[in-house]
N, C-alpha and C positions, 0 to 999 in steps of 0.2 A: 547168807550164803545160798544162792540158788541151785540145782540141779535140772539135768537136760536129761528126757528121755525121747526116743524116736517118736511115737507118740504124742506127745505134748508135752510140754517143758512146766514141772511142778517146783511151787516156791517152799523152801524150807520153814525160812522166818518171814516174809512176809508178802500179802498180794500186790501184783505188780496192778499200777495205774492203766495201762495198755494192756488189750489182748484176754480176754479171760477164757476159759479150759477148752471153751467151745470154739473158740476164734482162734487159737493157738494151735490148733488140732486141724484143725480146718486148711489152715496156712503152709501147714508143713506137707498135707494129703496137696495143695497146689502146687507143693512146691515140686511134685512128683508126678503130678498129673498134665499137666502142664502142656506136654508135648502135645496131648491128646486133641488141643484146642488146635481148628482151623483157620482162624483168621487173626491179625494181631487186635484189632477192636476183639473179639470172645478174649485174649490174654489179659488187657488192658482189664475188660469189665468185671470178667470174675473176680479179679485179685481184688479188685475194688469193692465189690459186695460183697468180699468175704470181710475186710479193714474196716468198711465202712457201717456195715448193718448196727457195731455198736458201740464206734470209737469216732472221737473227733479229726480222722486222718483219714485224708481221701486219694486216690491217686490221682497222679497230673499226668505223666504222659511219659513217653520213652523217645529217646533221641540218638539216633548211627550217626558217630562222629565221622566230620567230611575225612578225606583221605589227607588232604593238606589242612595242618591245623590250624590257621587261620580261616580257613576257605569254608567260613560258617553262612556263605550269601546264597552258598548250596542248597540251604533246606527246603525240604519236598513236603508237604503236610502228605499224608497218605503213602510216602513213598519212604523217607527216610528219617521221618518224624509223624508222630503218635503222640495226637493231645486227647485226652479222656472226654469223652461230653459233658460229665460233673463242674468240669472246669466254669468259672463264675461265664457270662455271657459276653464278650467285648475281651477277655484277656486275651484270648488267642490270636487276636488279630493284630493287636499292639504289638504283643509279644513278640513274635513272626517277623513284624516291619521292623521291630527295636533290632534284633539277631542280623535281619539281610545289612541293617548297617556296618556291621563290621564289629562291633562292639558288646563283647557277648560273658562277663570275667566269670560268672557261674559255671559254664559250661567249659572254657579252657581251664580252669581251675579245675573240675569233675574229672579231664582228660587227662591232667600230669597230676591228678590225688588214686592212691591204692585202696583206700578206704572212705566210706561216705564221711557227708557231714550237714548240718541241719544248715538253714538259712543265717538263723541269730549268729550259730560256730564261725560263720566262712565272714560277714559281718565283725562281728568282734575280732577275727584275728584278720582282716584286709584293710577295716575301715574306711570302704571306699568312699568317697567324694565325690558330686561331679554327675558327670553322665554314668559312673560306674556302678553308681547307686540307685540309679533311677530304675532299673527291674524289681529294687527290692519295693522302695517307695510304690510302682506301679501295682505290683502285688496286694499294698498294703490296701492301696482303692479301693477293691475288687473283693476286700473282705479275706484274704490270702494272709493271713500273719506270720507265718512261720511252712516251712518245709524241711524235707529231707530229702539229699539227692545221693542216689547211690551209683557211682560208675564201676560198670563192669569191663574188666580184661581192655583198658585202652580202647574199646571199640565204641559200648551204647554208656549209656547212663537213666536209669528208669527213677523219676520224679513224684516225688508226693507231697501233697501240701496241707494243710491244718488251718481255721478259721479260729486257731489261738498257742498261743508261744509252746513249742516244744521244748518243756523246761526239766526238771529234774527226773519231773514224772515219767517221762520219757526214755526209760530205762535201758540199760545194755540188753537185757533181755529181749527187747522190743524192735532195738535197732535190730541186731542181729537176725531176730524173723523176719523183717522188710528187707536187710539186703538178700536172706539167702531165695527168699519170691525174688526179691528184682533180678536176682543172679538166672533163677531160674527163667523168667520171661524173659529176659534180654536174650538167653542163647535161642530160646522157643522164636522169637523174635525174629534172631538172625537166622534161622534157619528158613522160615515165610517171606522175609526182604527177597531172600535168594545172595548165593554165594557172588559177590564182586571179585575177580580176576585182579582188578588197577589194585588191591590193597597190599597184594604180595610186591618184592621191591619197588613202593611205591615214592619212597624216599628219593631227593632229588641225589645225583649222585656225582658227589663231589670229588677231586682227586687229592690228593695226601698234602700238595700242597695249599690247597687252598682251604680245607681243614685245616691245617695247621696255620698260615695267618689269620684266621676267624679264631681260631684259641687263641692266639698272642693278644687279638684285638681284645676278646672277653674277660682279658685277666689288665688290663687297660693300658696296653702298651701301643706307643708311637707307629705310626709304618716305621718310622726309621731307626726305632727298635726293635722291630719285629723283623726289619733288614737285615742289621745286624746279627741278631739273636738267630736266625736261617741262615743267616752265608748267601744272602742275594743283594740284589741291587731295588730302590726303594720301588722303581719304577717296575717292576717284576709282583712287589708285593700290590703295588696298586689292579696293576693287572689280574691278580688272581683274585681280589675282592671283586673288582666289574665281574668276570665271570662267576663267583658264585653267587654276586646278587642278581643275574639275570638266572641262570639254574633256577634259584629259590622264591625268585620274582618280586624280589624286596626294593627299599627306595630308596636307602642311603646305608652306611653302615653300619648305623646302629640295626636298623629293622634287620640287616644282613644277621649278624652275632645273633639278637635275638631268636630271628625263624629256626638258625642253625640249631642252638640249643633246645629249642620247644620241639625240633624233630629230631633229638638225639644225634644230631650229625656231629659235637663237638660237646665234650665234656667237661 
């Protein structure tokens, strides 16, 4: 059984693997000071030499989710993404070209998760395949074995990576001090990017009908159930799909239902 004091967090029964009195102490005085740092490089670096001076966990970087969430061909290095210099030499550049493709399940995953989760977690429970796997594999090059990605409030998600498996050792205790820094630089963060105006109803906006055949569609009914089940005619319910897949910018129907759900337009 552990206990938490403001100060630093002491183990009852036993020392944790991660963080020791001095590092622990240290993390939570950032977690507070934080604001104080003027550029996001000083945010990124501190937190980092404070992790880093005597643990196998280093930080990677912080990422402001595009406004549209697929619309990750956005990313800005220096503007609206923050990769740490620790990072191995060559990942950045991969990484970055991998992301403008379109193809990103880390990060969309980070934006519709409330709580972090390590690289092996998102891995074992995705089991991706394919080109979907290829960041983790790419990682693995570069000497990257394992991470943990913490998203904050739907907006950023601030990244750390380990040159070995974040495994048991890895304790609640431990997680919990990384998100509540990442919590903290993420807002330090957004407050240096500068306030975006587009993020308030930035949502495409759909009307009641066309929400409503995009639910019919999700729950996997016909247009001509979905005719029916509304009191219109099929040709009506066609109609109101074109329109929200030009709103939402999608290609066919399925991407329609999809984007809607991933932006809360339909539940």
């Amino acid at each position: 059984m552990e206990t938490i004091t403001l100060r630093g967090l002491h183990s009852v029964s036993e020392k944790p693997t991660y963080f020791d009195q001095e590092t622990r102490t240290k993390i939570i005085d950032y977690s507070m000071e934080v604001e104080c740092l003027a550029t996001p490089d000083e945010v990124l670096n501190r937190l980092h030499d404070i992790i880093a001076e005597r643990n196998q966990i280093r930080v990677q970087g912080a990422n402001r989710f595009p406004i549209k969430v697929g619309d990750w061909r956005r990313i800005q290095l220096c503007k609206n993404t923050f990769i740490h210099r620790g990072v191995p030499r060559g990942w950045t550049e991969e990484w970055t070209a991998f992301v403008k493709s379109g193809h990103c399940m880390a990060l969309m995953t980070a934006r519709m998760c409330l709580a972090p989760f390590t690289w092996t977690e998102i891995t074992r429970m995705l089991d991706p395949v394919g080109i979907d796997r290829w960041p983790f594999d790419m990682a693995q090059k570069y000497g990257m074995r394992d991470g943990y990605v913490c998203p904050v409030g739907g907006r950023w998600v601030v990244g750390f990576w380990s040159p070995r498996s974040l495994d048991r050792s890895f304790t609640h205790q431990a997680r919990g001090l990384l998100f509540m820094a990442a919590s903290a630089a993420a807002i330090r963060l957004e407050r240096l990017v500068g306030y975006d105006a587009r993020r308030i109803d930035s949502r495409a906006c759909l009307t009641s009908r066309e929400r409503s055949v995009l639910r019919h569609a999700s729950i996997g009914k016909t247009v001509q159930e979905t005719a029916n089940a509304l009191g219109l005619g099929e040709e009506t319910v066609r109609s109101h799909f074109k329109k929200a897949q030009v709103k939402l910018g999608t290609s066919n129907r399925t991407h329609t239902v999809a984007e809607a759900m991933r932006d809360l337009l339909i539940i």
